[in-house]
MMTF fields as JSON, N, C-alpha, C and O atoms, coordinates in Angstrom:
{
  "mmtfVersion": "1.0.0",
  "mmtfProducer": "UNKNOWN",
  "numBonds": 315,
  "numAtoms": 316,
  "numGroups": 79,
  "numChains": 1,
  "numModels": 1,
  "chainsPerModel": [1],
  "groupsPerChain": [79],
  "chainIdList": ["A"],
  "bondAtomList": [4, 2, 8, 6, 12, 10, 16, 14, 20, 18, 24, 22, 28, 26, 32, 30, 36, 34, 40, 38, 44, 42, 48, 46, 52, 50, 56, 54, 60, 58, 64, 62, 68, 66, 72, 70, 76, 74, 80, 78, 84, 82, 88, 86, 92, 90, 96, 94, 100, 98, 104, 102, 108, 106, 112, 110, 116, 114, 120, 118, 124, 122, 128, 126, 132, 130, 136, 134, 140, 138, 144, 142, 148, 146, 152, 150, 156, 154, 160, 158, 164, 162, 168, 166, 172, 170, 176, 174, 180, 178, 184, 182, 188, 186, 192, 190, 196, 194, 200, 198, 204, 202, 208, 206, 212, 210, 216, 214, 220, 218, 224, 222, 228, 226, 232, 230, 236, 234, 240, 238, 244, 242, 248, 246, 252, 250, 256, 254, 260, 258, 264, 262, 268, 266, 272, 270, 276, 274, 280, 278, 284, 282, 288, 286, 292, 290, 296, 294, 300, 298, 304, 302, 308, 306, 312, 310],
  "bondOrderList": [1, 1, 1, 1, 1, 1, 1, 1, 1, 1, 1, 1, 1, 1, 1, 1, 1, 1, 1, 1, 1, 1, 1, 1, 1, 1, 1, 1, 1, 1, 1, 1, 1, 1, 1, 1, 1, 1, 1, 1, 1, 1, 1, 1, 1, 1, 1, 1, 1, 1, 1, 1, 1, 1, 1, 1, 1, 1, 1, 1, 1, 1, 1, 1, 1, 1, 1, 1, 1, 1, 1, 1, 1, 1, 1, 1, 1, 1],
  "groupList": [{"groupName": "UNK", "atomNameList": ["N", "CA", "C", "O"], "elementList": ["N", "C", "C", "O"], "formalChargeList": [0, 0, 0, 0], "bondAtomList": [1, 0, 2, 1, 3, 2], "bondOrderList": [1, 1, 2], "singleLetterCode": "X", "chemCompType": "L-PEPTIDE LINKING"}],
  "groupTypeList": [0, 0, 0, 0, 0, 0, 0, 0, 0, 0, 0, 0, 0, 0, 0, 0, 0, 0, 0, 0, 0, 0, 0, 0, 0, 0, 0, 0, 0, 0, 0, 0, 0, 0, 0, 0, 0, 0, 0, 0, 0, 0, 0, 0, 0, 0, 0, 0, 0, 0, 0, 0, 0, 0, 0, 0, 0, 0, 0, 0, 0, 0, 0, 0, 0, 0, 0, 0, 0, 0, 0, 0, 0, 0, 0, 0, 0, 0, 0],
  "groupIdList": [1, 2, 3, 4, 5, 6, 7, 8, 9, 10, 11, 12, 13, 14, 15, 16, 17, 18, 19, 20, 21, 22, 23, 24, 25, 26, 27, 28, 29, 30, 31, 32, 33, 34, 35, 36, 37, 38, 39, 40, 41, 42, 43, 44, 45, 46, 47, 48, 49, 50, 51, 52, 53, 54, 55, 56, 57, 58, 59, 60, 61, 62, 63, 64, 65, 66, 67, 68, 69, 70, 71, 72, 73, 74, 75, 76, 77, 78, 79],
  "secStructList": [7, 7, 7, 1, 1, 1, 7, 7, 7, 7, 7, 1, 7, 7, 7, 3, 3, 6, 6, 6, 3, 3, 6, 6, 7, 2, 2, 2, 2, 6, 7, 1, 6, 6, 6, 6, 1, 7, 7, 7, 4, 4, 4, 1, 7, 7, 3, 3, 3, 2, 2, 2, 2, 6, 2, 2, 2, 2, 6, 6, 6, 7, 7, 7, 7, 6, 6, 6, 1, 7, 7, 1, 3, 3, 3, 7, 1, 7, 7],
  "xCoordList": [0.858, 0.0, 0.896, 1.804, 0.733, 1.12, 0.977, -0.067, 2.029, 2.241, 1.3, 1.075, 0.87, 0.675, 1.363, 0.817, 2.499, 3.495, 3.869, 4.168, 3.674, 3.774, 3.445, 2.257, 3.494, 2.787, 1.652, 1.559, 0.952, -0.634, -0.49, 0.215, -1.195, -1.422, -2.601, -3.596, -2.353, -3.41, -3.438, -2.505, -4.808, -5.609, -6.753, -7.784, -6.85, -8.422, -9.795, -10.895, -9.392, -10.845, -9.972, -8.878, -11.561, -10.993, -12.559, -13.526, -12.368, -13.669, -13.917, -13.075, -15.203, -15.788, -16.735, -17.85, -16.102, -16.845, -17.703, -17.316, -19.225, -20.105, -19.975, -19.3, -20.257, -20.199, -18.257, -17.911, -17.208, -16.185, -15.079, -14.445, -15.056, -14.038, -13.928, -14.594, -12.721, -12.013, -10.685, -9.693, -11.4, -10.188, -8.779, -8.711, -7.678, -6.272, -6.379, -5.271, -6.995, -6.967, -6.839, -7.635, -5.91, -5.253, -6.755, -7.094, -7.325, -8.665, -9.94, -10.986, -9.713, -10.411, -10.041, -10.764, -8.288, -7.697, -8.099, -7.911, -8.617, -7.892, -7.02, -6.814, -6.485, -4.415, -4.584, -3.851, -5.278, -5.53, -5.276, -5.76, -4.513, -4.516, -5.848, -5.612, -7.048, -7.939, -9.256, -10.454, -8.38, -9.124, -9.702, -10.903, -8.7, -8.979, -10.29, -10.978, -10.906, -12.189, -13.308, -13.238, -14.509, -15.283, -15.894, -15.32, -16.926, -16.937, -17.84, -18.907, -17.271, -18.663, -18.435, -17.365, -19.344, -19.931, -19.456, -18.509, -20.106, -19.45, -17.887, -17.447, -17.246, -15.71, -15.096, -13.929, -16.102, -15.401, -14.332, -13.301, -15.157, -14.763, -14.762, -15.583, -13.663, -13.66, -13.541, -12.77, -14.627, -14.375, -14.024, -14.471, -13.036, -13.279, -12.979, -12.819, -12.959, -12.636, -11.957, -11.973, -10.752, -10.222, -9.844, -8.885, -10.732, -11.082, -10.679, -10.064, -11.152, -10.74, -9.699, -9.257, -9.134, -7.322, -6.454, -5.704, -6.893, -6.158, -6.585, -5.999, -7.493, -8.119, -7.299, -6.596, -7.631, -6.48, -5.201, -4.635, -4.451, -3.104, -2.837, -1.793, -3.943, -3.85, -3.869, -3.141, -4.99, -5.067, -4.174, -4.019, -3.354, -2.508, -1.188, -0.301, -0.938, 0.158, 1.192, 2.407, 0.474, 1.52, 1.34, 0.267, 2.343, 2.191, 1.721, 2.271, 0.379, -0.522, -0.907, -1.067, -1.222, -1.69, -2.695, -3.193, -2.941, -4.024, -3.434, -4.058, -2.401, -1.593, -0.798, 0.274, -1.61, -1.107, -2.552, -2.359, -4.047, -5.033, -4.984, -5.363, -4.674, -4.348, -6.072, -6.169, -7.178, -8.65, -8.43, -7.413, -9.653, -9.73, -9.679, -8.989, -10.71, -11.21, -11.148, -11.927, -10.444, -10.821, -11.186, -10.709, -11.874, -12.732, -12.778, -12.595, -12.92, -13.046, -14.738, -15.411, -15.14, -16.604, -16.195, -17.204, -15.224, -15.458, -15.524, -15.714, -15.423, -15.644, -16.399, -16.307],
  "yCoordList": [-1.183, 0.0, 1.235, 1.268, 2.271, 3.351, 4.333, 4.299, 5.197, 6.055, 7.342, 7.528, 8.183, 9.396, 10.097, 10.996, 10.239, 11.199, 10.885, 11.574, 9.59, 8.688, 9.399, 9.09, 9.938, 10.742, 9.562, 8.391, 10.352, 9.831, 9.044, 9.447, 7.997, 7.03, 7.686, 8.239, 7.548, 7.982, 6.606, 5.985, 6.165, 5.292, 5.069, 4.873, 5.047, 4.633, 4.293, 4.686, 3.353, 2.757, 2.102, 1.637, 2.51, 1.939, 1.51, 1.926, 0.371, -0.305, 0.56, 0.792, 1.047, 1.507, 0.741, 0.481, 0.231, -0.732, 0.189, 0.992, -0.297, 0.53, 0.829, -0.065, 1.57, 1.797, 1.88, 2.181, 1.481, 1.903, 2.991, 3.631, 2.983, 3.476, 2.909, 2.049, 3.606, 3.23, 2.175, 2.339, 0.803, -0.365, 0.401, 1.356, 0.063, 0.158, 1.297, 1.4, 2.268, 3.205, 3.069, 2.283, 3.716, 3.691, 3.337, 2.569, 4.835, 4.723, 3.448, 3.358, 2.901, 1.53, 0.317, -0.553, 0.522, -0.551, -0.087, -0.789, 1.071, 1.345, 2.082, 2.147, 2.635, 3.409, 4.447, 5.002, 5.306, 6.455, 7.536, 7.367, 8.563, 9.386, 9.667, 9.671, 9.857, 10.035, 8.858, 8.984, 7.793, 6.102, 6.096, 5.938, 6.299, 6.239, 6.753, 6.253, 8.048, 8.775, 7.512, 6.325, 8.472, 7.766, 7.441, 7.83, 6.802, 6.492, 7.447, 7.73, 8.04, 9.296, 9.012, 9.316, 8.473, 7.787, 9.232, 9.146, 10.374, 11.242, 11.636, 12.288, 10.826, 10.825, 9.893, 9.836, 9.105, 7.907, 8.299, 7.8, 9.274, 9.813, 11.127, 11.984, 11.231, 13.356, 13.168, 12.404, 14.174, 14.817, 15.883, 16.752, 16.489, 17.462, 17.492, 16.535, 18.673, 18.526, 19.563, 20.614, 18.769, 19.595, 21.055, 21.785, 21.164, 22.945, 23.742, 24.808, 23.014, 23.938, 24.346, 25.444, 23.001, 22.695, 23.984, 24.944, 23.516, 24.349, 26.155, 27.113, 26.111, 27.938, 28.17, 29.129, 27.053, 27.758, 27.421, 27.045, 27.482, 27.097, 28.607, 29.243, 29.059, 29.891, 31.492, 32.412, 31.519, 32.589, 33.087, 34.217, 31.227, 32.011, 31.818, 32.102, 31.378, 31.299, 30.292, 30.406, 29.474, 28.19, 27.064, 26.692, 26.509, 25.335, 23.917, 22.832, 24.457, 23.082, 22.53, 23.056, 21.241, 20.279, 19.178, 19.373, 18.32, 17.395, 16.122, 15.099, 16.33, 15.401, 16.187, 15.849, 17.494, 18.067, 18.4, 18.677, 18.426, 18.329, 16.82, 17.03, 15.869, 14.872, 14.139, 13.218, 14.558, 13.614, 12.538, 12.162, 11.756, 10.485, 10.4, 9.726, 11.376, 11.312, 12.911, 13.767, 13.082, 14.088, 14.102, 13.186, 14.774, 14.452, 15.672, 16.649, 15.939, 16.958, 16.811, 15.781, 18.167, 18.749, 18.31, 17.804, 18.173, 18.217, 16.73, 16.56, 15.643, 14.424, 13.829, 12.614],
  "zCoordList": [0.0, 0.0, 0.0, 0.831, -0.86, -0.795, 0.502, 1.153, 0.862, 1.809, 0.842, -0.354, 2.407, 1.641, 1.352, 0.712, 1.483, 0.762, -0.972, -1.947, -0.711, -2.474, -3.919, -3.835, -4.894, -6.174, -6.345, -5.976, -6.992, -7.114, -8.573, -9.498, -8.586, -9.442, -10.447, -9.979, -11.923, -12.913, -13.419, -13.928, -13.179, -13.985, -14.848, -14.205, -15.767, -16.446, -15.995, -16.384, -14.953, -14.38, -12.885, -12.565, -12.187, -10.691, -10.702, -11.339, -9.601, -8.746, -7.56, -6.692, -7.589, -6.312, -5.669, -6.123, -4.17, -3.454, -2.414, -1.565, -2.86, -1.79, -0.487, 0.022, 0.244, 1.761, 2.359, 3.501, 1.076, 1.564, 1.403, 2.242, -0.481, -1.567, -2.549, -3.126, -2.812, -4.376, -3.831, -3.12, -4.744, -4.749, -4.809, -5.582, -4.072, -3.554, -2.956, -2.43, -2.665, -2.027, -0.697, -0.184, 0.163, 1.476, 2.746, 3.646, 1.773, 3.047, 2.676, 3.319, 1.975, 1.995, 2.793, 3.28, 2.815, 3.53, 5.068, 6.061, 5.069, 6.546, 7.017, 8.229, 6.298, 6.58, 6.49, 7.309, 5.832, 5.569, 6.841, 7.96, 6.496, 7.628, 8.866, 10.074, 8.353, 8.484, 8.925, 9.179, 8.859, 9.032, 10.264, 10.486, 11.188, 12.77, 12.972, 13.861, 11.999, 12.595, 12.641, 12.325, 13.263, 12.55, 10.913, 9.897, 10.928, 9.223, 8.776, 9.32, 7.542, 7.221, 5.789, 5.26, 5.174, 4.028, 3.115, 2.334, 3.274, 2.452, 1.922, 0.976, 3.138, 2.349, 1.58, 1.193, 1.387, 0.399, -1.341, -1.794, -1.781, -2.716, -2.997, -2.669, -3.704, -4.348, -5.885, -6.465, -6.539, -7.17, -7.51, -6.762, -8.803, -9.313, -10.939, -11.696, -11.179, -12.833, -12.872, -12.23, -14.508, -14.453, -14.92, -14.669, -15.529, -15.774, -14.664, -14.673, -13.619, -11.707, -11.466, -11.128, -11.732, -11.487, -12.621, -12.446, -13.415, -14.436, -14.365, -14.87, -13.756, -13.53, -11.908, -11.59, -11.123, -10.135, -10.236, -9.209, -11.514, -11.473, -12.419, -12.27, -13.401, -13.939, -13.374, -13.745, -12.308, -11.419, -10.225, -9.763, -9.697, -8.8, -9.155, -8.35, -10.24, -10.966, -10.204, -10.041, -9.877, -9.655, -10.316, -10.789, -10.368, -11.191, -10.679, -10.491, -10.536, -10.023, -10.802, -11.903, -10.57, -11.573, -11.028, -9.919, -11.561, -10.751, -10.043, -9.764, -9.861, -9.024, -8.02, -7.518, -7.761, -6.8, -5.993, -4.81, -6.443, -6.476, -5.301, -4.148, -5.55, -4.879, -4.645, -3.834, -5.303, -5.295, -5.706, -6.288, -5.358, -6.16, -7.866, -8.63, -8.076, -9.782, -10.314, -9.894, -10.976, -11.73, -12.806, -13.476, -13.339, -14.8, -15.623, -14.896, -16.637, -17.614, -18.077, -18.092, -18.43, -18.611, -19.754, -20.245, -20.584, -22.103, -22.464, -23.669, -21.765, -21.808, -21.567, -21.736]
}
């Protein structure tokens, strides 16, 4: 299992198992910084898209990207 300090994995397709996460993901196993809490169904997954990423990389002029974004899924409106 990956550390969180680790660079983020880009994949095509992941399995999302109900009531936990996204298959290999830290906080599915358990490990997750944040595991210890209790369970709040709303954190299983993040989105964003990347239009966001790229408007706040553009506005504050750093060179962010979506692996600095660090979500589960990011997605593009134009797809």
């Amino acid at each position: 299992m990956k550390a969180p300090s680790d660079p983020m994995e880009s994949r095509e397709s992941v399995r999302a198992v109900p009531g936990k996460g996204l298959e290999g993901d830290r906080y599915l196993a358990g490990i997750g910084t944040f595991s210890p809490n209790s369970y709040k169904p709303d954190f299983e997954l993040t989105l964003i898209e990347k239009e966001q990423i790229d408007a706040f990389a553009l506005q504050s002029c750093l060179p962010f990207t979506s692996r600095h974004a660090r979500r589960n899924i990011v997605r593009s409106a134009w797809i």
